[in-house]
Each structure stands twice: as structure tokens, then as C-alpha cells.
N, C-alpha and C positions, 0 to 999 in steps of 0.2 A: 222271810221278811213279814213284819206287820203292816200292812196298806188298808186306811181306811179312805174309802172311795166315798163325798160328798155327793149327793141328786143320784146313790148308786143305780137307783131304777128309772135313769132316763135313758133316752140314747149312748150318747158320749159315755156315762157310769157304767151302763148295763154292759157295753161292749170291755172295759175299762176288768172289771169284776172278771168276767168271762176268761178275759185273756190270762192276767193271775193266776184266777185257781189253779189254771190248767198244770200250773206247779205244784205239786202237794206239800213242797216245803212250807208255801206263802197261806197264809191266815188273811183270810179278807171281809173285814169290815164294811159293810156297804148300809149310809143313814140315806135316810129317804122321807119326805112326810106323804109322798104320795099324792100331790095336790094340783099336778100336770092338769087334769080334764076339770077341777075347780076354775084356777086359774083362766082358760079357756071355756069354760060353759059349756064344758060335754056331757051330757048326758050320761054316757058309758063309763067302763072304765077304760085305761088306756098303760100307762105304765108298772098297774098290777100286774100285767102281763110279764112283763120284766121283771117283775119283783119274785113274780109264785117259777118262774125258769130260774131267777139263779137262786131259789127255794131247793134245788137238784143236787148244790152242789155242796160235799161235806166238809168245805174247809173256808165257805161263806159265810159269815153270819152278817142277817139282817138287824138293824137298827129302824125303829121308824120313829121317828125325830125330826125335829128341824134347825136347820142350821141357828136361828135366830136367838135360841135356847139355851142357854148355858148347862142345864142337868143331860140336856139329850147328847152334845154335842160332847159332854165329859163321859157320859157312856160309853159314845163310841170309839172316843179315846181310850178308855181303860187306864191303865198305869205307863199307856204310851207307844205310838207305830213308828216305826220305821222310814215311812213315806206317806203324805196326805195329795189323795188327786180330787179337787175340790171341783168337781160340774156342777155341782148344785148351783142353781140360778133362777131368775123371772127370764125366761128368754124371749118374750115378745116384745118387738117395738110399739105394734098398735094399742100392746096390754101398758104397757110403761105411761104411754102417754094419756092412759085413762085415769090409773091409777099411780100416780109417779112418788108416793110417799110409800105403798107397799113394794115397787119395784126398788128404790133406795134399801128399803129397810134386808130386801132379803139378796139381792147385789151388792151392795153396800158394806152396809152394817155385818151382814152375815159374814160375809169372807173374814172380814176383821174378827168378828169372834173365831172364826174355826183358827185362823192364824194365832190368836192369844193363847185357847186351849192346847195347841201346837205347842207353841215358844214355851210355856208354861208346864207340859209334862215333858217334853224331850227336845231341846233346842238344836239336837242334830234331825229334827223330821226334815227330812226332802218335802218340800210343798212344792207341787204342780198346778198350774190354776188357767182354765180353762177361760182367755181375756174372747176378745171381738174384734174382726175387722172394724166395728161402726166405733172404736176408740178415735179412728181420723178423722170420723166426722165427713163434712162436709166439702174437707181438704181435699179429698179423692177426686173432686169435681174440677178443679182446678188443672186436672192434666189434659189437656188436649184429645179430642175425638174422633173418628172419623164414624160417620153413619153409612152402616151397607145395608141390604135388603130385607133382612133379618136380624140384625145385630147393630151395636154399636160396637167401635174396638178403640184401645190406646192408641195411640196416633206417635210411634218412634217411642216409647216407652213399654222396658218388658214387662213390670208388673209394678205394686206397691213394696217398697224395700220399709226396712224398721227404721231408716231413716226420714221417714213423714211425720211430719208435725202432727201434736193432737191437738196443739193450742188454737186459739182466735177462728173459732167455728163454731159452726151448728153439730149436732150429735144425734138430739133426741134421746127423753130422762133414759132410754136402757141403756145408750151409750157413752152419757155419764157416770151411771151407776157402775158400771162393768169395768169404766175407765179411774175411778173410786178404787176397787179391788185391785186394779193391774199395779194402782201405782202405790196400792197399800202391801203389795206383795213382793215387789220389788225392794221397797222398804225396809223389810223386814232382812232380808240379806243382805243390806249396804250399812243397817243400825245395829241388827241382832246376829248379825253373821249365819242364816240359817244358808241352807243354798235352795234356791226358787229360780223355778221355771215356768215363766207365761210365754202360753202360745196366744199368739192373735189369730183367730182361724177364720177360715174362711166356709163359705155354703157345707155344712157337715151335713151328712145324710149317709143311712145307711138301715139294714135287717132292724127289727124293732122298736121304728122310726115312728111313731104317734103323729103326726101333720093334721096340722090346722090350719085355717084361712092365716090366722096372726102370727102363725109360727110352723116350721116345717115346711114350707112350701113344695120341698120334693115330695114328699110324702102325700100330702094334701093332691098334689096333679095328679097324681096315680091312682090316690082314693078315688080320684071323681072323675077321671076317666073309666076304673073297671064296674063305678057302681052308680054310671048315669044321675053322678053332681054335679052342678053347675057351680062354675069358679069364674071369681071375679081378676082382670086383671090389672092392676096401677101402674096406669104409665101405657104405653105403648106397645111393651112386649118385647120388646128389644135389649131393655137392659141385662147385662152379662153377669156369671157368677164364674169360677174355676172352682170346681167341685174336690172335694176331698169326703173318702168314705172312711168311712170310723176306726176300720180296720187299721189306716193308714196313719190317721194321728193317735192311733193307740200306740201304734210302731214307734212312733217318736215322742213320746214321752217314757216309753221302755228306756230307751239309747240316751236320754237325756236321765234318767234315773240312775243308771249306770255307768254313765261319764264321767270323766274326772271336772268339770266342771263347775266353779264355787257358784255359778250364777247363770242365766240364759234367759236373753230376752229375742224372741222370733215371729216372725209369719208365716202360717203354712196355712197350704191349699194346693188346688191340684195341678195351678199352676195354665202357664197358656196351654199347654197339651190338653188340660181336662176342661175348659172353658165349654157355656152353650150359654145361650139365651131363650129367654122365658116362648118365644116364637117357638125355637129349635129343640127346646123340651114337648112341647106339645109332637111333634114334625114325630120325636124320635117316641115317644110313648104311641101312634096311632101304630108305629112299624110293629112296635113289639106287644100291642092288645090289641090293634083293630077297630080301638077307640078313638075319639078325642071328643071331649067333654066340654057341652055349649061354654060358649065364652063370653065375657062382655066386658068391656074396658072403664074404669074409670079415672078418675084425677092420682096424679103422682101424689105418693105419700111423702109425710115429711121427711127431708135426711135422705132418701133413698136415692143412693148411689147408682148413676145409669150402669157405669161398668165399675167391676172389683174384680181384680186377677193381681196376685200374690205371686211375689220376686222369693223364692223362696232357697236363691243362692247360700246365703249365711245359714242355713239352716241346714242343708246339702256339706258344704263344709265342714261345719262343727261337728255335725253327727253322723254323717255320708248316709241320709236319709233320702230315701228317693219312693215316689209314687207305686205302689202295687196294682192300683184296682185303677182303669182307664174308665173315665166317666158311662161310657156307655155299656159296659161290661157292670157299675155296681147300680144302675138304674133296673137293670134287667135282673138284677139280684133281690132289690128292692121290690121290684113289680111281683116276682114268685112268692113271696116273703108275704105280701100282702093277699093275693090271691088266696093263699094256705091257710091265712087267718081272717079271712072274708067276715065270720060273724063280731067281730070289732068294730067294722065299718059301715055294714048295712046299715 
């Protein structure tokens, strides 16, 4: 197969790339502008890292380009893939709502051109596209609570099903723009007949994770626990995530690639099994580095859902996809991962 992998030197890409090559049949394409630590205001670099490792492998070829582009993005098409897994994205919400006319433009607008270049050289591409929990918005808030010492949890609810409204709510512009893409993607298979797969994911983290205050947050608590940074936290500490590690929604965009399936709309994450809260991340990072990195609390941010845990039944179903990496098994994956590449983060 031909796969060109969009944002291929982010997390979700780089992982995405990796997994591929490992077949020497498949040809992988991976565009990238590289603009992660721009975006964020980092000084260093951060996803080059990812870009110069799957530099290693002889059946990757890098594109650096941007989605937004028309010449970059027919590059990396060529005369035409097989399959497009489009991560490329603005993934910050505090970034979005700074600048919410460049988060449109390359959420947005971008998805839709890589979908056109798609439909336009080969209208049998499988397109993949990496959507958001924050598509429901503010609706998540709506289900019932209960608060315990550490945590908030569902109150008789197992998680969020693809049955949840996105309509008549708050989002905030990234999860607008993301919900712009999901439902441009969809589209595209019920008008043009392509077959498309959006996943709505949940807290992704995993090995080559870049974390920032506004993005990555596992990442981020680990950086600043092993390198004595002080993190802020919004909200109380409480709010829950169900974790999925990269590995695991690589797995299921594989199964969903190779289905018989003309279409697939889902949620995945790690599910009540893989759940912790921002308290209980901290709890389990001092067991496993001996740290924990001054704290300080401030005002909830907009949109931020106390608790998100992912019903991820219909997904299990369709693809008999199920969890490999138990939350505290890919944190301690994470934590090594980082340690190893320490001059990144100093």
C-alpha cells in the first residue's frame, strides 16, 4: 500500500509511520511543516525528533509541507495512496482560542483540502482522520456526577457512546474546527462515496509525546515532575480522562483500514479501565520518579469537561478492538521515554 500519513512527525503520525513501515511492502509518505514548538512558543525543538527517527527508515519518505498548500499536499500525494491518515492539526484548546482564525484555517480548511487532493487523484483513498472528544462540547457536562476524594466519576453511566449530540453547546474554536473536519469527512463518503473513518479519541499519549502547558498534558506532568517544572492546574484536579496510548489507536485504524466497511464513525479511549484524574496522575508519577512537581491551581478553563470516559462498545464490535497498554503500564513507558531524551526538555 501507498499511506500518506498527514502531521506524520507528531505523536499520533510518528507512531502511525512507524507502525507501516514495519511492512516493507507499504511506501509511507509522512507531510509535516514541523511547526509543533512554533505553535506553542518553545524554544527547542520537539517533533524534529520524530521526523530525523523515521529519517531511519527506507521505505518512509518525508514531505515538509503543509496541509493548507495545495503544491505541498499534491506532492505528497503523487499520482495517488492507497490510504490517507490525516493527524495533522492545531491541537491546543488554549492555542485555538487565541488564535481561532489560524486554528480554523489549518483544522478546518486543511482537512478539506487534503480530502479534495484525495477525491481528486484516487477516489477509492481510504481517509482516516483523527476527530475529538471536544466535538460534544459541552454536552458531556450534562450527564450526572458523583464527586469522590480524588476524582469526579459518571453517576450510572458507562461512558460517552457516538450517540451524543454535538449540536446546541459550547465547544471552544478547536472544537469547532475539528468538528468542521469530522463532519467534512463524513461527507465525503455519503456524497463521493470514498470510505472514511473518524475516530473521536480520547486523552492520546504515548513514547514521542512533545507536552506542553496548552497541549499534551501527560507529557507535560512528566516533563515537570522529572525536571523540577512547576505546572499549573485548571480546575481542582479532579477532572477524569480514560487514557489511550498510541499504540492502541494505531491498532484500530489498522482493523478499520482493512475491514470490509464502506464507512465508520467511533469513540475510542481507554475506556473505564484506563480512567485517572489529574490528582491521581500526579499520586502515580511521584511512585514511579520519586517526584511530584510544585503545583498550583487556577480557574477552570473554558469547555473543560470535568469527566470524559469513552463507551467504546460499537467500536469493540465492529473491529473486535480491545485496549493493549493499561494506563499505568504506558505512563511508565512514557516516563522512560522521557528520561532517555532528557536534553529535549531541560
Amino acid at each position: 500500500m501507498r499511506i500518506l500519513i498527514t502531521g506524520g512527525a507528531g505523536l499520533v503520525g510518528s507512531h502511525c509511520a512507524e507502525f507501516f513501515a514495519k511492512d516493507q511492502k507499504n511506501k509511507v509518505i509522512v507531510l509535516d511543516n514541523l511547526m509543533r514548538s512554533q505553535i506553542f512558543g518553545y524554544d527547542k525543538q520537539s517533533v524534529e525528533f520524530n521526523w530525523n527517527f523515521l529519517g531511519g527508515f527506507k521505505n518512509i519518505e518525508r514531505v515538509k509541507g503543509d496541509i493548507r498548500n495545495d503544491k505541498d499536499v499534491e506532492t505528497a500525494i503523487g499520482k495517488g495512496v492507497d490510504v490517507v491518515i490525516h493527524t495533522a492539526g492545531q491541537p491546543g484548546v488554549p492555542s485555538s482560542v487565541r488564535m481561532p482564525k489560524e486554528d480554523f484555517s489549518i483544522n478546518a480548511f486543511g482537512t478539506l483540502n487534503v480530502l479534495e487532493a484525495a477525491r481528486k487523484t484516487n477516489k477509492d483513498t481510504i481517509i482516516v482522520y483523527c476527530s475529538t472528544n471536544k466535538v460534544f462540547g459541552e454536552n458531556v457536562d450534562q450527564i450526572p456526577l458523583k464527586e469522590l476524594e480524588k476524582r469526579y466519576t459518571f453517576d450510572g453511566v458507562k461512558g460517552v457512546t457516538e450517540a451524543m449530540s454535538t449540536d446546541l453547546t459550547g465547544h471552544t474554536p478547536y472544537g469547532v474546527s475539528k468538528l468542521v473536519g469530522d463532519l467534512y469527512v463524513q461527507e465525503y463518503s455519503h456524497i463521493y462515496k470514498m470510505k472514511t473513518g473518524v475516530f473521536r479519541m480520547s486523552c492520546t499519549y504515548g513514547t514521542r509525546q512533545f507536552g506542553f502547558e496548552d497541549q499534551g498534558w501527560v507529557a507535560w506532568f512528566i516533563i515537570a515532575a522529572l525536571f523540577n517544572k512547576p505546572i499549573t492546574i485548571y480546575g481542582n484536579g479532579k477532572q477524569v480522562r480514560d487514557m489511550l496510548y498510541a499504540d492502541d489507536l494505531v491498532d484500530a485504524f489498522n482493523r478499520f483500514i482493512n475491514s470490509d466497511l464502506e464507512r465508520g464513525l467511533f469513540n475510542i479511549g481507554g475506556g473505564q479501565e484506563n480512567t485517572i484524574s489529574l490528582l491521581e496522575f500526579l499520586d502515580e508519577l511521584e511512585i514511579i520518579t520519586g517526584k511530584r512537581p510544585k503545583t498550583t491551581f487556577a480557574d477552570w478553563r473554558p469547555s473543560d469537561q470535568k469527566v470524559y470516559i469513552t463507551d467504546t462498545t460499537k467500536l469493540q464490535k465492529a473491529l473486535g478492538w480491545k485496549i493493549q497498554t493499561p494506563v499505568k503500564d504506558g505512563i511508565r513507558k512514557l516516563a522512560e521515554w522521557v528520561k532517555t531524551n532528557a536534553e529535549y526538555f531541560k
